[in-house]
TORZA-69590 format. One record per residue (C-alpha): residue number from 1; x, y, z. Coordinates in steps of 0.5 Angstrom, whole numbers. Layout:
REM residues N
+-----+-------+-------+-------+
! num !    xx !    yy !    zz !
+-----+-------+-------+-------+
! NUM !     X !     Y !     Z !
...
+-----+-------+-------+-------+
//
This chain:
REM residues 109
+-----+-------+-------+-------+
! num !    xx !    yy !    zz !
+-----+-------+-------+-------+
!   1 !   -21 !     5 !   -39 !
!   2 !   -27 !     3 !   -35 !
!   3 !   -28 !     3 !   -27 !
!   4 !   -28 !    -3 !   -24 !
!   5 !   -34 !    -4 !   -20 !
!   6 !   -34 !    -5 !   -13 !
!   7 !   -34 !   -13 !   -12 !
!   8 !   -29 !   -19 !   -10 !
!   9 !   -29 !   -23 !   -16 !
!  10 !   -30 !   -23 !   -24 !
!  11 !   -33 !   -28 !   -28 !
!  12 !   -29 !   -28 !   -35 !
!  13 !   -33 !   -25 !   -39 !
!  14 !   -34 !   -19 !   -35 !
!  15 !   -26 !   -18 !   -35 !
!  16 !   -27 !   -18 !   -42 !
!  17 !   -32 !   -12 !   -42 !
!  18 !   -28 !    -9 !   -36 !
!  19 !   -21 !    -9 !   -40 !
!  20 !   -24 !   -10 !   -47 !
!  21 !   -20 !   -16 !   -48 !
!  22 !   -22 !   -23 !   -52 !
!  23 !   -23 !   -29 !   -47 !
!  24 !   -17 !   -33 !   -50 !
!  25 !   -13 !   -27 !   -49 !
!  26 !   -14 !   -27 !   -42 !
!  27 !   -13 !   -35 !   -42 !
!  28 !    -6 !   -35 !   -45 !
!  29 !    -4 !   -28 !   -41 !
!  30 !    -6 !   -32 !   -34 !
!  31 !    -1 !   -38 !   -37 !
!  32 !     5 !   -33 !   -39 !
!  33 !     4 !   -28 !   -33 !
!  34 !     5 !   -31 !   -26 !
!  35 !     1 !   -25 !   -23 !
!  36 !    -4 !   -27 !   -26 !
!  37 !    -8 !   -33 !   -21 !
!  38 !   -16 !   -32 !   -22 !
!  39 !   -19 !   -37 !   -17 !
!  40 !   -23 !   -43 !   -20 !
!  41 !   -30 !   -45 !   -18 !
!  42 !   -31 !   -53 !   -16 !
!  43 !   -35 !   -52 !   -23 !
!  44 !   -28 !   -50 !   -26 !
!  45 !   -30 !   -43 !   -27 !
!  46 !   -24 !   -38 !   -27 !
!  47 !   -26 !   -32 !   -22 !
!  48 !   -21 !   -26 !   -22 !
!  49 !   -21 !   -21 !   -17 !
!  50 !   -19 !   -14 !   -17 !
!  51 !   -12 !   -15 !   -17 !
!  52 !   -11 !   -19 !   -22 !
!  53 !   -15 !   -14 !   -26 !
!  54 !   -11 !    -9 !   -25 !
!  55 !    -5 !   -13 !   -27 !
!  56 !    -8 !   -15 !   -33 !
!  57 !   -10 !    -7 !   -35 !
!  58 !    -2 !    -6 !   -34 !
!  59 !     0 !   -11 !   -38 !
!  60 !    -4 !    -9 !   -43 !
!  61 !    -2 !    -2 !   -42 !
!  62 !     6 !    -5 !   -43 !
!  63 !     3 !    -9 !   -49 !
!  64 !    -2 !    -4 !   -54 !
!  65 !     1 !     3 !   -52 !
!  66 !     9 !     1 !   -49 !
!  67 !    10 !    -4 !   -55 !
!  68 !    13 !    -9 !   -50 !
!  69 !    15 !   -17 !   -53 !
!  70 !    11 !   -21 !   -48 !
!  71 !    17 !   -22 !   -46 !
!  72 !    19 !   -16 !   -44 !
!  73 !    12 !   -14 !   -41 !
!  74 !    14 !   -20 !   -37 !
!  75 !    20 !   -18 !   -34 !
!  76 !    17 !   -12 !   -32 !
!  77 !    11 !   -14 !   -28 !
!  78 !    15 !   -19 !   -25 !
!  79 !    20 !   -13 !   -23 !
!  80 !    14 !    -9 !   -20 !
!  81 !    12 !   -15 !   -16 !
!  82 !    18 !   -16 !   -13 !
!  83 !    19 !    -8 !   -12 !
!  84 !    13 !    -9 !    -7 !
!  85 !    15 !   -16 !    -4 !
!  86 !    22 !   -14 !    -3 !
!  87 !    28 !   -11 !    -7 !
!  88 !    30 !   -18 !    -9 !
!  89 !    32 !   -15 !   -16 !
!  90 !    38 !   -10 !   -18 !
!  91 !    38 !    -5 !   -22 !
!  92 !    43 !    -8 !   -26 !
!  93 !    39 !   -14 !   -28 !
!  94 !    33 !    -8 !   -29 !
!  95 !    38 !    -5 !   -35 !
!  96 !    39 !   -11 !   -38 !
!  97 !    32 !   -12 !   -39 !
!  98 !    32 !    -5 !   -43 !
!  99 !    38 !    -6 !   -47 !
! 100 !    36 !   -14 !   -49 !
! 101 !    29 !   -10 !   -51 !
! 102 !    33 !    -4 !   -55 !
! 103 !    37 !    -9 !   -58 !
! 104 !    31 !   -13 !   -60 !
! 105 !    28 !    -7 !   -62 !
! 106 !    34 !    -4 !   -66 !
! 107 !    34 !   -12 !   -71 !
! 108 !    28 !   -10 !   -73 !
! 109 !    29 !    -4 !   -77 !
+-----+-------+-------+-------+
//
């Protein structure tokens, strides 16, 4: 993993050397993950900022090294997300989420 270097917005392509990602990853991933809201230009140029960075390196981490389903992966940012608004999530529906992946997990072998 790189450092992220000290500045407030990141055009696409710099994102993509920063997180070894190809650009239409971090397009697709910015429609399936609401965490993920870079700027955009009035030249529509997406611009990201640290914290959008910093999403997209966990999902990845979720992704490549947890072998989360997008779906999955979803489930826990969306968790992370709330725990630092607010507790608006219970730990019931946070071990149901688990169970559904195991379940997942236990179909496919």
């Amino acid at each position: 993993m790189s450092i992220v270097p000290r500045k407030k917005y990141f055009k696409i392509s710099e994102v993509s050397s920063l997180t070894g990602l190809e650009s239409h990853v971090l397009r697709f991933w910015e429609g399936e993950f609401s965490a993920i809201r870079p700027k955009r230009t009035d030249s529509g140029q997406r611009m990201y900022r640290r914290k959008d960075i910093d999403v997209i390196l966990e999902i990845k981490r979720l992704l490549h090294d947890e072998r989360y389903t997008i779906e999955g992966a979803k489930k826990m940012i969306g968790a992370r997300g709330k725990e630092v608004e607010g507790p608006q999530i219970s730990t019931r529906d946070v071990l149901k989420g688990i169970v559904d992946e195991l379940r997942q997990i236990r179909a496919m072998v």
